[in-house]
KOLFIKE-809050 format. One record per residue (C-alpha): residue number from 1; chain; x, y, z; residue in one letter. Coordinates in Angstrom, 2 decimals, always signed. Layout:
<nodes>
NODE pos unit       x       y       z code
NODE NUM    A       X       Y       Z    A
...
</nodes>
This chain:
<nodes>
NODE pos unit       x       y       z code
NODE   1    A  -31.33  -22.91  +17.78    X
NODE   2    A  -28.78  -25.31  +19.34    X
NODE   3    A  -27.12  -25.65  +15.82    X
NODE   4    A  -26.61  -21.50  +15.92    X
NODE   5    A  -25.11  -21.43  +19.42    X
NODE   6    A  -22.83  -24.48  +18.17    X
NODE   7    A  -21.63  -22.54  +15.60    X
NODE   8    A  -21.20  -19.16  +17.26    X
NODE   9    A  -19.21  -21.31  +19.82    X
NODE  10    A  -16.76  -22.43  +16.78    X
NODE  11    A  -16.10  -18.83  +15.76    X
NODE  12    A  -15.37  -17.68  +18.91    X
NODE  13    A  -12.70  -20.26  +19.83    X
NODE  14    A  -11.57  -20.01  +16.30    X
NODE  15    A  -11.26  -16.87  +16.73    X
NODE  16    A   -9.22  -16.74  +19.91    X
NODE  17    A   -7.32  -20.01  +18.83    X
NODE  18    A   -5.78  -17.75  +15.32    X
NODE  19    A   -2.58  -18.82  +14.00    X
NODE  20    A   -0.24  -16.24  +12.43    X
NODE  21    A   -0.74  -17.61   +9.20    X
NODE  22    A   -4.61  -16.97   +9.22    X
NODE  23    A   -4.40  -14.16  +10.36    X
NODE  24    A   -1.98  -13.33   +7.32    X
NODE  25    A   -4.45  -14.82   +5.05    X
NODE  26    A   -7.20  -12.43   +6.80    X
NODE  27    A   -4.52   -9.57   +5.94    X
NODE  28    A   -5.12  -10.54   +2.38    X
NODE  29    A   -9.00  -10.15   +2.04    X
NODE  30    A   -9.13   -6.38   +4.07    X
NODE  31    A  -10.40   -3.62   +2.21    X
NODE  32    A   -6.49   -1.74   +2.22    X
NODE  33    A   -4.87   -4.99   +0.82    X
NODE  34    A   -7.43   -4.75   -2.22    X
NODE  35    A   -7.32   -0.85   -2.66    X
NODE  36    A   -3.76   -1.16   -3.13    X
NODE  37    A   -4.52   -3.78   -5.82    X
NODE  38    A   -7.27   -1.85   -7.62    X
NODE  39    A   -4.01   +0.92   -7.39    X
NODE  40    A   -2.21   -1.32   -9.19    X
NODE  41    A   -4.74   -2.52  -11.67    X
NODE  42    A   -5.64   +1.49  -12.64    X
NODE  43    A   -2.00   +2.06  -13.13    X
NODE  44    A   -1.75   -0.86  -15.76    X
NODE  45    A   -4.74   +0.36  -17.25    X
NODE  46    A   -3.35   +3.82  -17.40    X
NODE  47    A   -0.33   +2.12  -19.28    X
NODE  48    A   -3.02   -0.19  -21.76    X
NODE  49    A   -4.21   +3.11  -22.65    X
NODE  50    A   -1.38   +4.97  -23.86    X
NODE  51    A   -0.88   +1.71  -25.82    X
NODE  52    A   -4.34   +1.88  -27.28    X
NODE  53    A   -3.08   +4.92  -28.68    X
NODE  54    A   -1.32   +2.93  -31.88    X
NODE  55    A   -4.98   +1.90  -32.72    X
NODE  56    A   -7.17   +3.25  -35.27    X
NODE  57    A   -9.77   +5.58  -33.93    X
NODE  58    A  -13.59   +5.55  -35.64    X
NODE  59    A  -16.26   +7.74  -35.52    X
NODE  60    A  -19.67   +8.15  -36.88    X
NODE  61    A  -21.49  +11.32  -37.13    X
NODE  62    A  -24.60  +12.71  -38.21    X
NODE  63    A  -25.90  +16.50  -38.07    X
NODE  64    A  -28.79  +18.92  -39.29    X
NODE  65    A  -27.72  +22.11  -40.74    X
NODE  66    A  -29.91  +24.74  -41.34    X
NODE  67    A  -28.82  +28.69  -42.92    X
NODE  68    A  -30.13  +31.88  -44.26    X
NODE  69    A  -28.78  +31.17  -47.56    X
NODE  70    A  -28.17  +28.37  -50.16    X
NODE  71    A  -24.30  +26.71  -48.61    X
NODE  72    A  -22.87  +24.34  -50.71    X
NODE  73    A  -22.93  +20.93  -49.09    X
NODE  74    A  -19.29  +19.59  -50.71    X
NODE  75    A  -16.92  +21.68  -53.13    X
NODE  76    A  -18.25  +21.96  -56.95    X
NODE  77    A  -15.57  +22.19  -59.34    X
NODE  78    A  -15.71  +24.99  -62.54    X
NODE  79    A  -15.83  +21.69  -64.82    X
NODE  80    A  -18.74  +20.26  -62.59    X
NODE  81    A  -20.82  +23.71  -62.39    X
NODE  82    A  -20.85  +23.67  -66.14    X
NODE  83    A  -22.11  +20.41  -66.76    X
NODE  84    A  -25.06  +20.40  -63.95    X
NODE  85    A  -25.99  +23.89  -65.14    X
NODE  86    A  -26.43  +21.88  -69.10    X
NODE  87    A  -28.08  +19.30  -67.94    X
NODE  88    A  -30.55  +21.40  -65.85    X
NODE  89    A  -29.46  +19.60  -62.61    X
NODE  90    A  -29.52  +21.32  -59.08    X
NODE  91    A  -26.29  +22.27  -58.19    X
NODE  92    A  -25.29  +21.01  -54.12    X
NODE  93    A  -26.48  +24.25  -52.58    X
NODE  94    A  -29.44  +24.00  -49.85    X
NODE  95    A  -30.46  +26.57  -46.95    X
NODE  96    A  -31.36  +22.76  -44.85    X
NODE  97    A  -28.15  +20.17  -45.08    X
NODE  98    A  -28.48  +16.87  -43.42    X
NODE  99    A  -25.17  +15.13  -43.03    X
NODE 100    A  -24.30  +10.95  -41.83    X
NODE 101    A  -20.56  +10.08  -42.15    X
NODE 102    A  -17.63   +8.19  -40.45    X
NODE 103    A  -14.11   +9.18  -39.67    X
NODE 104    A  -11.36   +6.81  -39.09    X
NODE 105    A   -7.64   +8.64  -37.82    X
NODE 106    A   -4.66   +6.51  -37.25    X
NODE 107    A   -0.95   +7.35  -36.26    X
NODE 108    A   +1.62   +5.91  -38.52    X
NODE 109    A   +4.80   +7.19  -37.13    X
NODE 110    A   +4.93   +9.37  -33.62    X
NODE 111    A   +8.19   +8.75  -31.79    X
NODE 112    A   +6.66  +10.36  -28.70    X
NODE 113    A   +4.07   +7.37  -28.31    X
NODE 114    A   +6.88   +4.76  -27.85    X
NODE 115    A   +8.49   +6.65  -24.95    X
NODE 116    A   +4.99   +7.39  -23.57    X
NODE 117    A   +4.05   +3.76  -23.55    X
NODE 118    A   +7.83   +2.72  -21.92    X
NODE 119    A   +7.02   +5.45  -19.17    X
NODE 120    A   +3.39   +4.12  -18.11    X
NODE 121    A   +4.67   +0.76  -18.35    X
NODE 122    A   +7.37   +1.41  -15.82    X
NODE 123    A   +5.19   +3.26  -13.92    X
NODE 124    A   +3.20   +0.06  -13.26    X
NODE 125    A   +5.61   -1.76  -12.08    X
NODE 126    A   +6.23   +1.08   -9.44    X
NODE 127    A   +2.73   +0.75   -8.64    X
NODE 128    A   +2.64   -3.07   -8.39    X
NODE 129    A   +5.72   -3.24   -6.86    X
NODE 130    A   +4.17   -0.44   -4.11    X
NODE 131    A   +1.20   -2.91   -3.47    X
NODE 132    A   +3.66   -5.16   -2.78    X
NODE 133    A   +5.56   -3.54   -0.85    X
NODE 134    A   +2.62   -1.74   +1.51    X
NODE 135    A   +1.16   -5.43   +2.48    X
NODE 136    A   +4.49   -6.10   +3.52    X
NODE 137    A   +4.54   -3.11   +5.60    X
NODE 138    A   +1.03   -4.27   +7.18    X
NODE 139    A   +2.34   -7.78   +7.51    X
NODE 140    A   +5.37   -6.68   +9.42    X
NODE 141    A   +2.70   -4.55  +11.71    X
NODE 142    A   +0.76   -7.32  +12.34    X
NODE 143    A   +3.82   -9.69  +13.39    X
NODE 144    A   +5.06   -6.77  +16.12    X
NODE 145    A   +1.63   -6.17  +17.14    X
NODE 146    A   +1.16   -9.99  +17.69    X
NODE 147    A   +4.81  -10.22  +19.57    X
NODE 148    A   +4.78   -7.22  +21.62    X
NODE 149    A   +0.77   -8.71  +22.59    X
NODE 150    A   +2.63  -11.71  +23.30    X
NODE 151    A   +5.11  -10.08  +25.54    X
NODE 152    A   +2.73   -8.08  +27.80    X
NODE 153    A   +0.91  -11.59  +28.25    X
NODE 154    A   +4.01  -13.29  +29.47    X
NODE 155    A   +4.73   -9.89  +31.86    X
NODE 156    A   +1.36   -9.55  +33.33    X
NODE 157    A   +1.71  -13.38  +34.11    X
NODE 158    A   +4.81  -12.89  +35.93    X
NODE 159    A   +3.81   -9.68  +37.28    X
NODE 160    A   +0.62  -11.69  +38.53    X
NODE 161    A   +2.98  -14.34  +39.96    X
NODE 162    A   +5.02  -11.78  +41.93    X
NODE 163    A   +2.11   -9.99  +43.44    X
NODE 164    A   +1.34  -13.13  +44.41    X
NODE 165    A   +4.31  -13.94  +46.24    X
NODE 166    A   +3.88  -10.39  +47.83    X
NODE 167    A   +0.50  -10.73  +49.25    X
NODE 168    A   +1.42  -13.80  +50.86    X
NODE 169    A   +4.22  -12.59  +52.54    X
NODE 170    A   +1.35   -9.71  +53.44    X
NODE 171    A   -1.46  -11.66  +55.02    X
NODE 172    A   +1.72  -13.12  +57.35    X
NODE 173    A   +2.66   -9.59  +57.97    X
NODE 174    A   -0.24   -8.49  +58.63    X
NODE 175    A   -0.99  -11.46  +60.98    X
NODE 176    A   +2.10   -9.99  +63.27    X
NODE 177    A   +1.34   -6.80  +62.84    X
NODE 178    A   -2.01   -6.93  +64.52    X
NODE 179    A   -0.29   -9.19  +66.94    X
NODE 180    A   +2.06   -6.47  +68.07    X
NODE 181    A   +4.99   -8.56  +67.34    X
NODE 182    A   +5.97   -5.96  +64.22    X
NODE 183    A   +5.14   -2.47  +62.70    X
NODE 184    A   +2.60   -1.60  +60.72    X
NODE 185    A   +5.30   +0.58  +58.16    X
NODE 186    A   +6.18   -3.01  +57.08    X
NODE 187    A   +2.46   -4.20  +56.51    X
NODE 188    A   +2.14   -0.93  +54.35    X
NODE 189    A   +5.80   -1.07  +52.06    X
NODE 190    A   +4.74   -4.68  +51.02    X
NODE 191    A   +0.82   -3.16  +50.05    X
NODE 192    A   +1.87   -0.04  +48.71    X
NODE 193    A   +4.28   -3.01  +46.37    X
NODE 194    A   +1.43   -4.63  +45.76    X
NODE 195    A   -0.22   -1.68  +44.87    X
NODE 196    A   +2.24   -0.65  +42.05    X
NODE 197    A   +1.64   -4.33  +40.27    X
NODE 198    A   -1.73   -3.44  +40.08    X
NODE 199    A   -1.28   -0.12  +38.54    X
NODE 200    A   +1.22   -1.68  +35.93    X
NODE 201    A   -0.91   -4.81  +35.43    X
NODE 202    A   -3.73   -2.58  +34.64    X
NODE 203    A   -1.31   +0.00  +32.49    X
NODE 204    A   -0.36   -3.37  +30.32    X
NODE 205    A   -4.14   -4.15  +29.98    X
NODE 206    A   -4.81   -0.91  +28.43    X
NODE 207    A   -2.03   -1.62  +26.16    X
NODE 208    A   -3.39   -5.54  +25.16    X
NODE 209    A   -6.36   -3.11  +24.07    X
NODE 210    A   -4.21   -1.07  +21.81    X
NODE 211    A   -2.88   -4.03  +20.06    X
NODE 212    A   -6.04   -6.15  +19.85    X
NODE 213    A   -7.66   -2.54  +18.17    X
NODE 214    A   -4.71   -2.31  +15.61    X
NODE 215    A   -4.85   -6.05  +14.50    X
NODE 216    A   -8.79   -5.77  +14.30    X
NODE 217    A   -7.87   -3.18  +12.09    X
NODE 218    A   -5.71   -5.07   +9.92    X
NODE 219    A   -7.25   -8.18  +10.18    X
NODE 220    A  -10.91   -8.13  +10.69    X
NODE 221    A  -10.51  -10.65  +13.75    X
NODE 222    A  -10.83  -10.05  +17.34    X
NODE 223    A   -8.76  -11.87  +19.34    X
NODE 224    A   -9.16  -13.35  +23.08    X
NODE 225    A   -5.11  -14.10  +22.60    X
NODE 226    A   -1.71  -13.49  +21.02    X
NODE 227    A   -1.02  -16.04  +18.36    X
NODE 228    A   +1.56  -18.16  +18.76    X
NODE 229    A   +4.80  -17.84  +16.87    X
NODE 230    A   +7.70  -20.12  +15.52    X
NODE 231    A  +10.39  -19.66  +12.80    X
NODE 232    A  +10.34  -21.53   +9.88    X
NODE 233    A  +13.68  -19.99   +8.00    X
NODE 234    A  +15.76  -17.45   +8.12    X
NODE 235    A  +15.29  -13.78   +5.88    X
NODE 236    A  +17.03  -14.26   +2.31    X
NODE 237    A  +17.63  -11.78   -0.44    X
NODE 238    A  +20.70  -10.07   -2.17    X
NODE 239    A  +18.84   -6.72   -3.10    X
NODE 240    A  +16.78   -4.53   -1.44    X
NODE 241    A  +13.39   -4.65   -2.31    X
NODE 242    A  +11.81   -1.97   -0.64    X
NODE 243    A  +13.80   +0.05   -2.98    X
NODE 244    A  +12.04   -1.36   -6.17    X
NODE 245    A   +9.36   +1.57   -6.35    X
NODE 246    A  +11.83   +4.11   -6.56    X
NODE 247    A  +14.03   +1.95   -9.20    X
NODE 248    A  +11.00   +2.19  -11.24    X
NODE 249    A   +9.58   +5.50  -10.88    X
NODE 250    A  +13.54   +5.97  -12.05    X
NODE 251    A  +13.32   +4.15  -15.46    X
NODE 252    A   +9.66   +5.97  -15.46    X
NODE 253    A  +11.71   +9.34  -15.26    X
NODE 254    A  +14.21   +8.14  -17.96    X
NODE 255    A  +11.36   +7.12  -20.33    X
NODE 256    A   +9.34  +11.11  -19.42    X
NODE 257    A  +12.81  +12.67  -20.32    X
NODE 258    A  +12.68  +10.61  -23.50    X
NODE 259    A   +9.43  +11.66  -24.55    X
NODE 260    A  +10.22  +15.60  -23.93    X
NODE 261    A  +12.80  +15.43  -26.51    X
NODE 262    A  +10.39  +12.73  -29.13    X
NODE 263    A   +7.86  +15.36  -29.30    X
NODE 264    A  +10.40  +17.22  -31.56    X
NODE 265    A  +10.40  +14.89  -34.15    X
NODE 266    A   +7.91  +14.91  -36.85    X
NODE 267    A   +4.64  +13.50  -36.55    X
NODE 268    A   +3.07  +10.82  -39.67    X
NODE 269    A   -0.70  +10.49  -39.52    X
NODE 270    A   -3.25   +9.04  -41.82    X
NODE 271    A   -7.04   +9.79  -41.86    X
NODE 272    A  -10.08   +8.89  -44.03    X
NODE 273    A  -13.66  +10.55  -44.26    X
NODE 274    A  -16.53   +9.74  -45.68    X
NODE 275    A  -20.08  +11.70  -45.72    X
NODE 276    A  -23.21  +11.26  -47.36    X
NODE 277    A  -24.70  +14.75  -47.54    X
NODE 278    A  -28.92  +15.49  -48.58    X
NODE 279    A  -30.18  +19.15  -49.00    X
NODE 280    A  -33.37  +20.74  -49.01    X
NODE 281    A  -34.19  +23.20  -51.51    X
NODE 282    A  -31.37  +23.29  -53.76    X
NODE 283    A  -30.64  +26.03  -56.21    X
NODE 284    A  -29.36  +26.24  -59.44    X
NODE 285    A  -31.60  +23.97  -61.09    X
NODE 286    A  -34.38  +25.27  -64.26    X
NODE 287    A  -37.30  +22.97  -63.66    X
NODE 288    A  -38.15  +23.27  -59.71    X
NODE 289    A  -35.93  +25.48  -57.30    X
NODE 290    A  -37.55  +23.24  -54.77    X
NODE 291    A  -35.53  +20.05  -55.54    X
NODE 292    A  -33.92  +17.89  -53.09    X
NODE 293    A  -30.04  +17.11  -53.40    X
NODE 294    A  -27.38  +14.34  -52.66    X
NODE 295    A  -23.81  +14.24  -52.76    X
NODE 296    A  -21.27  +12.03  -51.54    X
NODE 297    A  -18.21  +13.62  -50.38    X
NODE 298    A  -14.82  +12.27  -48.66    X
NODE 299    A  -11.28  +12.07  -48.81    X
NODE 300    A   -8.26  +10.63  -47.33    X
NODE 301    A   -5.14  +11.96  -46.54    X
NODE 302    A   -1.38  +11.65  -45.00    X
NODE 303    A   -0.31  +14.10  -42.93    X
NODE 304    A   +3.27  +14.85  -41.59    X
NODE 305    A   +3.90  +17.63  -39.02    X
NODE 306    A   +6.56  +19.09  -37.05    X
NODE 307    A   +6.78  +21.81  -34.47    X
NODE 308    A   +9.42  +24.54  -35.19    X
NODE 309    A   +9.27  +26.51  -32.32    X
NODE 310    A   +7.73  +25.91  -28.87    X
NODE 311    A   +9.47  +27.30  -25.63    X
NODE 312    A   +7.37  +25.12  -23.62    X
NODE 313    A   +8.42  +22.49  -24.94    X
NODE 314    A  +12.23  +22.70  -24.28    X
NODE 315    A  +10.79  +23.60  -20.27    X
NODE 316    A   +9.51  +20.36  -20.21    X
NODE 317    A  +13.01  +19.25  -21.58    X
NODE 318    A  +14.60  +20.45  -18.74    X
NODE 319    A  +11.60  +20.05  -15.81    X
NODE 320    A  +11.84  +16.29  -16.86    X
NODE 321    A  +16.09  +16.14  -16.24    X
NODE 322    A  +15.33  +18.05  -13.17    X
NODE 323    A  +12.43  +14.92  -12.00    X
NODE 324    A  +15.07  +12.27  -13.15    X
NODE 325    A  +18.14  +13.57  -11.30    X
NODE 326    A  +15.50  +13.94   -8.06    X
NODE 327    A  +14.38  +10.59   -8.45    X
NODE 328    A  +17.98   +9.27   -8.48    X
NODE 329    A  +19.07  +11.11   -5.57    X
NODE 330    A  +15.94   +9.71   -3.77    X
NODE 331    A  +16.92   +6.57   -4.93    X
NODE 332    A  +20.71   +6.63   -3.28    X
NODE 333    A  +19.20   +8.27   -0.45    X
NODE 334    A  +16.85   +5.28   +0.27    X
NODE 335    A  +19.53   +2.39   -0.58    X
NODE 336    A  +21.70   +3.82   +1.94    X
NODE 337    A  +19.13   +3.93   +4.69    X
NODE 338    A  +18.24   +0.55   +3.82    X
NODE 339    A  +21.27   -0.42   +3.90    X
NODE 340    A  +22.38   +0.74   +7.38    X
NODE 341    A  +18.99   -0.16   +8.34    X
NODE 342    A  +19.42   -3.86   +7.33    X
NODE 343    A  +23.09   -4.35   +8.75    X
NODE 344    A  +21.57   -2.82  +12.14    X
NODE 345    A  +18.76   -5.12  +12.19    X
NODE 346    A  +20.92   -8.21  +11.13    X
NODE 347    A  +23.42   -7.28  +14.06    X
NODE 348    A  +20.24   -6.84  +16.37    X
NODE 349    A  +19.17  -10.32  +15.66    X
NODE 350    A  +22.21  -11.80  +17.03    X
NODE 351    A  +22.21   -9.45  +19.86    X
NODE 352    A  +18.64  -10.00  +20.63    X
NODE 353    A  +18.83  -13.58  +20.52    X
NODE 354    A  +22.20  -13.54  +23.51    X
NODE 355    A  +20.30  -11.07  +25.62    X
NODE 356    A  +17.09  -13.49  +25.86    X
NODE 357    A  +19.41  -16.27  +26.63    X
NODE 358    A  +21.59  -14.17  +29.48    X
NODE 359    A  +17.98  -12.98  +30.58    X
NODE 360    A  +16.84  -16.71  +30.83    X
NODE 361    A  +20.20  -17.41  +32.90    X
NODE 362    A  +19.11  -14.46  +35.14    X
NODE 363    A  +15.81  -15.64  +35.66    X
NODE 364    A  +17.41  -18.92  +37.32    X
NODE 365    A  +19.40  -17.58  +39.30    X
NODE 366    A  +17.27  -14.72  +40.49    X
NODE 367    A  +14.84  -17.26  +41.42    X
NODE 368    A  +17.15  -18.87  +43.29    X
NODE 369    A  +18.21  -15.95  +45.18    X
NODE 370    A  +14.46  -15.24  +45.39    X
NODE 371    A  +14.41  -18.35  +47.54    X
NODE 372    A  +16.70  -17.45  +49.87    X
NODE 373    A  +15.73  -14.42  +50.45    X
NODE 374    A  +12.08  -15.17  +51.55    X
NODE 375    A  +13.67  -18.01  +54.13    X
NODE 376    A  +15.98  -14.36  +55.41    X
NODE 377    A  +13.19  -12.41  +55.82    X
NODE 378    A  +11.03  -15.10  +57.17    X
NODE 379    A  +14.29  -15.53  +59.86    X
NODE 380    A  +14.17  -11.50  +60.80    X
NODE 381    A  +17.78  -11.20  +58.69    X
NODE 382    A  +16.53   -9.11  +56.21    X
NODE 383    A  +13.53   -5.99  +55.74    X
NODE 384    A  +11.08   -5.48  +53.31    X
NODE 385    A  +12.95   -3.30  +51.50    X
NODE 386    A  +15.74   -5.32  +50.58    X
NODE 387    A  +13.15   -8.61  +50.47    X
NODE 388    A  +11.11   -6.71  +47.89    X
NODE 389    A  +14.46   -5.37  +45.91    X
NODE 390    A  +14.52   -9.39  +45.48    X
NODE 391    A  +11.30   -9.74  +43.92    X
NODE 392    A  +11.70   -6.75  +41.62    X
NODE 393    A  +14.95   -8.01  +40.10    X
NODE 394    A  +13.30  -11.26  +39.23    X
NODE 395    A  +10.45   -9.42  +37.56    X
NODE 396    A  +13.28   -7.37  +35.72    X
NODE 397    A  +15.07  -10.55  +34.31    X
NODE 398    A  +11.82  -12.01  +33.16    X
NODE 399    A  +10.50   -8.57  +31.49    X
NODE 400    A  +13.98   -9.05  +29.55    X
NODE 401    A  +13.49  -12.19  +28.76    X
NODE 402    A  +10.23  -11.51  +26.85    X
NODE 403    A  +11.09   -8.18  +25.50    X
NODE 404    A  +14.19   -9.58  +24.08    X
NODE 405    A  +11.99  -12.22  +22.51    X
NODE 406    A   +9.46   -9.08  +20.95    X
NODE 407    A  +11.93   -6.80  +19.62    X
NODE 408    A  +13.52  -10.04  +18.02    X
NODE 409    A  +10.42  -10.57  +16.25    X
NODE 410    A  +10.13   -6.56  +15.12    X
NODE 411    A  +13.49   -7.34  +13.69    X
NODE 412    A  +12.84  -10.42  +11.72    X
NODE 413    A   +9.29   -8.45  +10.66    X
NODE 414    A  +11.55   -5.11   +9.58    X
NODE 415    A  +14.13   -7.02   +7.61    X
NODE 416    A  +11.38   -9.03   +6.03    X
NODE 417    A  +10.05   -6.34   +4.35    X
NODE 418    A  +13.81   -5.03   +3.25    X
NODE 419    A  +14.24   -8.28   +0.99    X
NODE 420    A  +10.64   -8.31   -0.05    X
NODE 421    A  +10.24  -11.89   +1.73    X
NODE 422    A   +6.37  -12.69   +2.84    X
NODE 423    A   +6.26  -13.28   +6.18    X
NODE 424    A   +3.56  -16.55   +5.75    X
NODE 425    A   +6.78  -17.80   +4.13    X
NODE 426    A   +9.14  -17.64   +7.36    X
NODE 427    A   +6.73  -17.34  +10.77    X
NODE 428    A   +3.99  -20.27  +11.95    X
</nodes>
């Protein structure tokens, strides 16, 4: 018993002790990472089997035939029909035909198939690059949900700390107030302060909730507490990877277009057949009309083909340069967005980095003037309502400070998944 409450007790604090980078690796093992892989893995198997298609294809068959008159079980030639007919043999004709065969078929040259298997193949590598691309996505939602839970932490602290500061300066208030030396209105601005920390405070806890739900979701884990976070390296990349799925759904439209105009061409197949054919009650014979026959019977054959005509097929012609121009407006479309988008990000960075620093500044000297004020107001040179304008600037500079810090984070997370770099790679 004490070894199952020791262990319970490790899972819990390992739990609320998470670093990013397990709860990445968590990330990895959740259902939605591996549906997106089993997405992937159809899609490849999609492609395998329009390869497959080059192979030979075998069959074996067997059937029981039965009809209201003698059928022949294979073709008798005039030479053959003689010479059973002198010999007083039955000739292959039975009411009851059993048949056991195989059939093999095989493509030799279809200029369709090559296009077919360059479009599923390409279509893969949308797919794979997709999967990539979506645990990105979830990776860049877990970072922001883990900074912004990071950032309500530090305001609720503060916010704690300021209410604080205010009830103090209360209970003395409310010392002279029942003392007669001052009015009541000034015990009541400094609660009804108080007051609206406790409605945020408990506005930021609902939000911690929020967060905790969505990384559950991701994740798996519950949390007690934000993880902590540190930068390893910067975000690196020359192209734009988020735009990889559409590159390749591209080539997969080239490749569709391709295969509209293949099917034109002329089609080279080859085919064997074999069947070993008994009948019951065969005809033709002088002795016994009763006899039982057997014949062998098969061929094999090369076949060419070629459509003439087919209005539905010069459709597709066009439907497919219709997808392909789509896909490559879709295409400049999304490289432009991303493109704006990453230059916008990269200049937020920057920005978001000199606003945390001038909102650390602030914080000094707010406190400072924080200070001073509470020895004024103590001294009867200032009210509560400029005393408390004090307190709420220095909450203000340290909400920057930490929201500057977040939305840094969301940046790095965002441009992450532009370049297609894995966040386990560049946060600890």
């Amino acid at each position: 018993m004490k070894r199952w409450i020791g262990l319970s007790l490790c899972t819990i604090l390992s739990l609320q002790a998470a670093t990013i980078g397990e709860l990445f690796e968590a990330l990895r093992k959740q259902p939605q990472t591996r549906l997106d892989a089993m997405q992937a893995e159809y899609t490849e198997l999609s492609a395998q089997k329009v390869t497959d298609s080059f192979y030979p294809a075998a069959s074996l068959f067997a059937s029981f035939e039965h009809y209201n008159a003698p059928t022949n079980l294979r073709p008798v030639s005039p030479v053959e029909n003689v010479r059973l007919g002198k010999e007083g043999k039955p000739l292959p004709f039975a009411t009851t035909i059993e048949r056991i065969g195989a059939k093999v078929t095989m493509p030799i040259f279809v200029k369709e198939l090559f296009s077919l298997v360059d479009k599923a193949n390409a279509r893969a590598k949308s797919a794979k690059a997709r999967k990539r691309l979506n645990f990105l996505k979830n990776e860049a939602v877990l970072l922001g949900s883990n900074a912004r839970w990071r950032y309500l932490e530090s305001l609720e602290k503060a916010m704690h700390a300021r209410k604080r500061s205010i009830e103090k300066m209360a209970e003395d208030m409310r010392v002279s107030v029942e003392s007669g030396r001052a009015p009541g209105v000034m015990l009541d601005k400094l609660e009804e302060s108080v007051n609206r920390l406790e409605m945020g405070i408990n506005a930021i806890e609902i939000e911690k909730t929020q967060l905790k739900s969505r990384i559950e979701a991701l994740t798996g884990m519950t949390l007690e507490r934000p993880a902590s976070l540190a930068q390893k390296r910067e975000v690196t990349g020359a192209e734009f990877f988020a735009a990889k799925p559409v590159e390749y759904a591209i080539e997969a439209s080239e490749h569709a277009l391709q295969a509209s105009g293949d099917a034109l061409y002329p089609k080279v197949t080859a085919s064997a057949y074999w069947s070993e054919n008994y009948g019951q009650g065969a005809v033709g014979t002088q002795s016994d009309a009763g006899d039982d026959v057997h014949r062998g019977y098969g061929n094999y054959m090369v076949a060419v083909s070629m459509p003439l005509y087919e209005k539905g097929r010069y459709t597709a012609i066009e439907q497919a340069k219709v997808e392909l121009a789509r896909e490559r407006l879709r295409l400049a479309k999304t490289k432009q967005e991303l493109d704006a988008e990453s230059k916008a990000l990269k200049r937020s960075l920057t920005l978001y980095g000199r606003s945390e620093d001038l909102a650390r500044k602030s914080v000094g000297n707010r406190t400072r003037l924080l200070a001073y004020a509470k020895v004024a107001f103590d001294a009867g040179r200032m009210t509560e309502e400029e005393y408390l304008r004090y307190e709420e600037a220095l909450l203000d500079a340290q909400s920057r400070v930490y929201e500057a810090a977040a939305k840094r984070w969301e940046s790095v997370a965002q441009l992450a998944v532009i370049y297609g770099n894995d966040l386990s790679d560049i946060v600890e």
